[in-house]
C-alpha positions in Angstrom: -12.5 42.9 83.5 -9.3 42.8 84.0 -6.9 42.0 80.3 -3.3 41.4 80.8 -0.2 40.6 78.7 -0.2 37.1 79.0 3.8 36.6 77.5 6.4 34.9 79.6 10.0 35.0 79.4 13.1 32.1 80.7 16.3 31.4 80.7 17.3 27.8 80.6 21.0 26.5 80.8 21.4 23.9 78.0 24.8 22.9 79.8 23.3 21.7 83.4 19.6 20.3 84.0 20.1 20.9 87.5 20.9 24.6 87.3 17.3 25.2 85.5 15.2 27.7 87.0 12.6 29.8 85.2 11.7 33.5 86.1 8.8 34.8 84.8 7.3 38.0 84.3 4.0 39.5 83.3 3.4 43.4 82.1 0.8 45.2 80.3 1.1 46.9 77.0 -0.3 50.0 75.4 -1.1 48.6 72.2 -3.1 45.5 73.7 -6.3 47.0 74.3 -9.6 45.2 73.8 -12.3 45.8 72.0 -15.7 44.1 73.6 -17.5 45.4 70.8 -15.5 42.8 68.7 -15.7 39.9 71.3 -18.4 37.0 70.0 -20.6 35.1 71.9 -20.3 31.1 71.8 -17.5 29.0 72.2 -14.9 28.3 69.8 -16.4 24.9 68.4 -19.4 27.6 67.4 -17.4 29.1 65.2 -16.8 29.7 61.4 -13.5 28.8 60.3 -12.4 29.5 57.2 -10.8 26.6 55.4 -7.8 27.7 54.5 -6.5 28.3 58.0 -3.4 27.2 58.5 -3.8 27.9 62.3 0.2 28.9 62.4 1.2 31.6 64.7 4.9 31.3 63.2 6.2 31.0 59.1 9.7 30.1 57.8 12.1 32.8 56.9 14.9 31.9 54.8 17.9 34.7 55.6 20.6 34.6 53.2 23.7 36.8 54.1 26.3 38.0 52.0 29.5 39.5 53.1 32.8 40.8 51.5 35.1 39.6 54.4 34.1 36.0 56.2 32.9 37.6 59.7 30.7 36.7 62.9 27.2 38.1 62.8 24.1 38.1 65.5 20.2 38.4 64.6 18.0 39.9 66.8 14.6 40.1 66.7 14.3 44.0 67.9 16.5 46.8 67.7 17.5 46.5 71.1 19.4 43.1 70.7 17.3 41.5 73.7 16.0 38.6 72.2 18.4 36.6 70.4 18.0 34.7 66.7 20.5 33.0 65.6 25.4 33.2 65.8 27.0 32.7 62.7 30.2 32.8 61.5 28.9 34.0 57.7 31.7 33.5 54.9 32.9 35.4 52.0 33.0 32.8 49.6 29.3 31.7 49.3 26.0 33.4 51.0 25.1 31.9 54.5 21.5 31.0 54.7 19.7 30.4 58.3 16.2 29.1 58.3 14.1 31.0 61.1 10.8 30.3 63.0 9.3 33.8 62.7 6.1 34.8 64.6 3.6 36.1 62.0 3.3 38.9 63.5 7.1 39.9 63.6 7.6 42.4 60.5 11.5 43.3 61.0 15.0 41.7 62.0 18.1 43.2 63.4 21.6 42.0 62.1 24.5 43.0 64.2 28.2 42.8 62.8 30.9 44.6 63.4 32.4 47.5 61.1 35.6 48.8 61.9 35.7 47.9 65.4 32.3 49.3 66.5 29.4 47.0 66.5 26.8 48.0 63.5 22.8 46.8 63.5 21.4 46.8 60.1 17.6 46.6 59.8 15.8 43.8 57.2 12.4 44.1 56.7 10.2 41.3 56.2 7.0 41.8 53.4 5.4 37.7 53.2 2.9 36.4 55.9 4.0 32.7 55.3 7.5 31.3 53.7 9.7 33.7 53.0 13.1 34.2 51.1 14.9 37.6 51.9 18.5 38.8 51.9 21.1 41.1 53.4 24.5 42.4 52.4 27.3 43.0 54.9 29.0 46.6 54.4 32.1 46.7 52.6 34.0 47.5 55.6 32.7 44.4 58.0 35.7 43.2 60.9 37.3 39.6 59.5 36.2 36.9 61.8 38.4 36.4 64.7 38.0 32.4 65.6 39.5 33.1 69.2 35.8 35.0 69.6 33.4 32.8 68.1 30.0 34.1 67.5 28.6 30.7 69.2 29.3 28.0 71.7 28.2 25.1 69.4 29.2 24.7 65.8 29.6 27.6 63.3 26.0 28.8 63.4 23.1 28.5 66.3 20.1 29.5 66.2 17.3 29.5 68.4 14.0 28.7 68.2 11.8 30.9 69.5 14.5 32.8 70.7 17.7 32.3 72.8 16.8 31.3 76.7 13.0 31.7 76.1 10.5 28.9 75.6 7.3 28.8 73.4 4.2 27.1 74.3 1.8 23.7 72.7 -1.2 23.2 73.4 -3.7 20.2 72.9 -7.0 19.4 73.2 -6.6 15.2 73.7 -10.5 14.0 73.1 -9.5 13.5 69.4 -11.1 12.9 66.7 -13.8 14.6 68.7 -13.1 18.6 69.2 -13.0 18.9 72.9 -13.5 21.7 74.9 -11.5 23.7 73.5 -9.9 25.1 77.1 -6.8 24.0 75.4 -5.1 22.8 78.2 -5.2 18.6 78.1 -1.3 18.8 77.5 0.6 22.1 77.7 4.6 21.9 77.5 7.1 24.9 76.8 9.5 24.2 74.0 12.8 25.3 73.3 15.0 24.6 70.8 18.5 25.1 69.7 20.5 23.6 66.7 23.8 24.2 65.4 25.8 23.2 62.7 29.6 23.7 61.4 32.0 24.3 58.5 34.8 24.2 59.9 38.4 21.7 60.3 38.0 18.5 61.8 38.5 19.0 65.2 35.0 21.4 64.9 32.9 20.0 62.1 29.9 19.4 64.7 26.0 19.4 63.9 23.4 18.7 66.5 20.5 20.4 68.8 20.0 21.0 72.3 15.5 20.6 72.6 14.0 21.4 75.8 10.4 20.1 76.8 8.7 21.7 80.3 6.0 20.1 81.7 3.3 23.2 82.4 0.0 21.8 82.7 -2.1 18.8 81.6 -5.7 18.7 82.2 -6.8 15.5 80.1 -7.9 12.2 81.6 -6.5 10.3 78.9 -2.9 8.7 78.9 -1.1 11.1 76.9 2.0 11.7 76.9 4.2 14.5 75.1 6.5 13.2 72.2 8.8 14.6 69.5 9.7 13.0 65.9 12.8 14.9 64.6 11.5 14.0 61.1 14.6 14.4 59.4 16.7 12.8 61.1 17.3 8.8 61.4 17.8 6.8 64.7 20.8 5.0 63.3 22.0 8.4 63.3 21.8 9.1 66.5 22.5 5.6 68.2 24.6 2.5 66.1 27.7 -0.2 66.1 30.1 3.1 66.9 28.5 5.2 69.6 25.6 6.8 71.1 25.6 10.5 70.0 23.2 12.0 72.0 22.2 12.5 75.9 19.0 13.6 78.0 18.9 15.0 81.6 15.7 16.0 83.6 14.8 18.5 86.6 12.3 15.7 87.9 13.7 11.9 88.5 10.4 10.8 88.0 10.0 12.6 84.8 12.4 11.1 81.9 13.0 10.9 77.8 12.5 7.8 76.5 14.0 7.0 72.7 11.0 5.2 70.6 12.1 4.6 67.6 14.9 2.1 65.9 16.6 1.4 62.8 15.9 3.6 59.9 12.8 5.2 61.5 12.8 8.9 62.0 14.0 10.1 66.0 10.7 9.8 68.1 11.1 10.2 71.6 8.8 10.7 74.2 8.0 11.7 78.1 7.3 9.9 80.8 6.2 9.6 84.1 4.1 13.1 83.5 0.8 11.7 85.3 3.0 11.4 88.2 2.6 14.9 88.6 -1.3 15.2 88.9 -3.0 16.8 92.1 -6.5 14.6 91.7 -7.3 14.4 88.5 -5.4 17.5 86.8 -2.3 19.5 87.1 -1.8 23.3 87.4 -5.4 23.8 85.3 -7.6 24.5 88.1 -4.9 26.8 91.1 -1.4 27.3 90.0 0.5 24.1 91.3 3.2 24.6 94.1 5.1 22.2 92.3 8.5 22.9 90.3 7.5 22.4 86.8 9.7 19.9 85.5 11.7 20.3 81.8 13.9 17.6 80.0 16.3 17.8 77.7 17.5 16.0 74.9 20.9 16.8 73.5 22.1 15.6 70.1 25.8 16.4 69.0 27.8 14.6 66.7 31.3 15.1 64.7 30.3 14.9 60.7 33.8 15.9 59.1 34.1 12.0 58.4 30.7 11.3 58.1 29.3 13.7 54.9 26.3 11.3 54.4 24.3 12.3 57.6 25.2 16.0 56.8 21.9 16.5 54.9 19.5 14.5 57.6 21.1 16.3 60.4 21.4 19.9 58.1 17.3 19.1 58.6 17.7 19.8 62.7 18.1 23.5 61.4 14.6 23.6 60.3 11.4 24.1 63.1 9.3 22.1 60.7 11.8 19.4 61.3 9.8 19.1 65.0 7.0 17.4 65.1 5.2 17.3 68.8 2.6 15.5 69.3 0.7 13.5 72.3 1.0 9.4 72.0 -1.9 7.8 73.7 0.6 5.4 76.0 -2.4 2.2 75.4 -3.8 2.4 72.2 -0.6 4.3 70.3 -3.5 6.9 69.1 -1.5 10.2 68.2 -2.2 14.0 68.3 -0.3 16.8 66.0 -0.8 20.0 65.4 -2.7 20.4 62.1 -0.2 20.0 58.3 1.3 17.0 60.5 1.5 13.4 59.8 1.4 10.5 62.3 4.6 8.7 62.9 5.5 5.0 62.2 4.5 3.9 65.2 0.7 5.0 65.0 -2.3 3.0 65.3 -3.9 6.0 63.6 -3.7 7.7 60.2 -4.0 11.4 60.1 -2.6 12.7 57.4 -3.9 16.2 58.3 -5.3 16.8 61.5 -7.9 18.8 61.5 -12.1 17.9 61.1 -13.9 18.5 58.0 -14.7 22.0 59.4 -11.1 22.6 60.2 -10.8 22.7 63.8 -7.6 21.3 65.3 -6.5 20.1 68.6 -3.0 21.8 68.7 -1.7 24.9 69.0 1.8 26.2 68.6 2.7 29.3 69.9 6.3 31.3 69.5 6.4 32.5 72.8 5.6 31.3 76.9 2.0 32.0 77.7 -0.7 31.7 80.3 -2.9 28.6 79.8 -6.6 28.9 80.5 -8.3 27.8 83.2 -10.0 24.1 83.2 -13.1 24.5 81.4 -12.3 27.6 80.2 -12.6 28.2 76.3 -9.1 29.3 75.0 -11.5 32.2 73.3 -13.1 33.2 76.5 -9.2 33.7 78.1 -7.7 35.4 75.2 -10.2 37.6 73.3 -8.4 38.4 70.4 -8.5 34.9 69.5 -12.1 34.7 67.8 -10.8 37.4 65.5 -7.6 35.2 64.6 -8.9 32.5 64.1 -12.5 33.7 61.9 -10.3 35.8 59.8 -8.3 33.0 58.6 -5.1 34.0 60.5 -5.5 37.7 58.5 -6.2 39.8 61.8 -4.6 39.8 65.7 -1.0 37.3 64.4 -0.3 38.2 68.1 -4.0 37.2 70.0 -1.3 35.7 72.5 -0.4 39.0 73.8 -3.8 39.8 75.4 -5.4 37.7 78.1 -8.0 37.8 81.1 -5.9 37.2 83.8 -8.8 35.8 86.2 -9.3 33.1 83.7 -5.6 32.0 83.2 -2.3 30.4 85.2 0.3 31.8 85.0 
């Protein structure tokens, strides 16, 4: 049998829809051996999950940065500066905090300034398995920030979420508030996401996010369709009597984002025209589709210096939690969220959870692109690490993601 690592890496451009192409790559790694010894037998409804489970592949990391001279900073998540955190133009006068979408998993981060002209990575080591607070102090001799070199193209500080140009991955299982199959691929989408905010003069005090959404594979015969409630946020923010303050753009004309919500309820939009892409009755579960796999973007951006009471709602955009995907069934208004997540406004359900009394869930969040199972293949079955994640209560294999059968996934 044949295990493989099942990560994929892209590179979308926020600025042009059109100029959107993804390049992925598979490889193998040394450390992702399996164990059949350790595989179970059963499916993943079979099996005991403790109740505590979170089921979170990622955790909050609050970063607060001091320095002695206001300078431009990057955050890496490896030594080798390949996949990008967060910009920030950090100043002297009060520490900078970022709020970062961690994988579990990840145990260090890489801050690179610049000292005396040469560039300087300083290593942070991270200790808690779920919200954490941790700090870093720039050296005495950091480089003053140069504004004619801006550490970012948007705002003062951008980070990115899972990482700068790469795309994570939800799934969902869509026979709620039954458990499904469990092959974890009724709706899959990449996601991508990218705030920024400012603290800066008037002609730059901007606050926003750039979200991206690809289609990847949906093997449900219910009408779902993938939505997003930016929780903290407000629609009169985005759209009143003075402007509209944010714009969407496709890859697909028959695929497009459509703005839900009005008034003082929180952003909810959602996408449509998804089942236009089924072959039969699925798409890209059972044969990898020839088909382009279509992505949408949302872009929110909006000058603040004159408007200090949305500050705090859009600050909120900073903040992964602050995303709430879930499936809207397009009939009944039923919703699907990943489990700690609420149903929206606009529900004909209430879930305040989402998760059945013996904590199974029907979505999965994961902080990096990966290789759906097969069509009626258990998620288990495809990656084998995952009976051990998920029966240790999240404790052992925080990166079961890594590690798949490649026969019974598309890539």
């Amino acid at each position: 049998m044949k295990h493989l690592d099942c990560m994929k890496k892209s590179t979308p451009n926020l600025l042009s829809a059109a100029a959107l192409l993804l390049t992925l790559a598979a490889s193998c790694s040394s450390n992702d051996v399996f164990d059949p010894d350790k595989q179970q037998s059963g499916q993943t409804a079979e099996l005991k999950v403790p109740a505590s489970f979170s089921w979170a592949t990622t955790r909050s990391v609050a970063l607060s940065i001091s320095t002695p001279t206001t300078t431009a900073v990057t955050l890496y998540a490896d030594e080798q500066g390949k996949q990008l955190l967060a910009e920030a133009v950090v100043s002297k006068e009060s520490p900078t905090t970022l709020n970062l979408d961690l994988p579990i998993s990840q145990k260090e981060l890489y801050l690179q300034c610049s000292v005396k002209g040469a560039k300087k990575m300083l290593k942070q080591t991270l200790t808690a398995t779920t919200r954490a607070n941790t700090s870093i102090t720039l050296p005495e001799e950091v480089d003053w920030y140069n504004s004619d070199t801006g550490a970012s193209s948007k705002g003062d500080i951008t980070m990115y979420m899972p990482a700068k140009g790469q795309f994570g991955t939800l799934l969902f299982e869509d026979m709620y508030p039954a458990k499904g199959d469990y092959d974890m691929n009724d709706f899959v989408a990449g996601y991508y996401i990218a705030p920024f905010y400012s603290v800066g003069n008037k002609e730059t005090y901007s606050e926003g996010t750039d979200l991206q959404l690809q289609i990847r594979a949906i093997g449900g015969s219910h009408p779902y369709r993938l939505c997003v409630e930016l929780s903290s946020l407000l629609t009169s923010d985005i759209v009143d009597a003075t402007g509209t303050y944010y714009t969407t753009s496709t890859t697909n004309p028959d695929i497009t984002l459509e703005l839900l919500s009005s008034g003082n309820q929180p952003v909810v939009f959602a996408i449509n025209g998804t089942e236009k892409l089924k072959e039969g009755n699925f798409f890209n579960t059972e044969e990898p589709t020839s088909k382009q796999l279509p992505t949408v973007t949302l872009s929110i951006l909006r000058n603040l210096y004159d408007h200090l009471e949305f500050v705090t709602r859009y600050n909120g955009l900073s903040q992964s939690e602050n995303y709430n995907f879930f499936l809207q069934n397009k009939h009944s208004k039923q919703e699907i969220h990943l489990k700690g997540y609420s149903t929206t406004s606009l529900a004909s359900n209430n879930d305040q959870l989402f998760a059945t009394p013996d904590n199974f869930v029907w979505g999965i969040k994961v902080p990096t692109l990966i290789a759906h199972p097969l069509e009626r293949t258990d998620i288990s079955k495809a990656y084998p690490r995952f009976t051990q994640w998920v029966t240790s209560g999240g404790t052992a294999e925080t990166d079961w993601y890594t590690t798949c059968v490649g026969s019974l996934v598309i890539k």
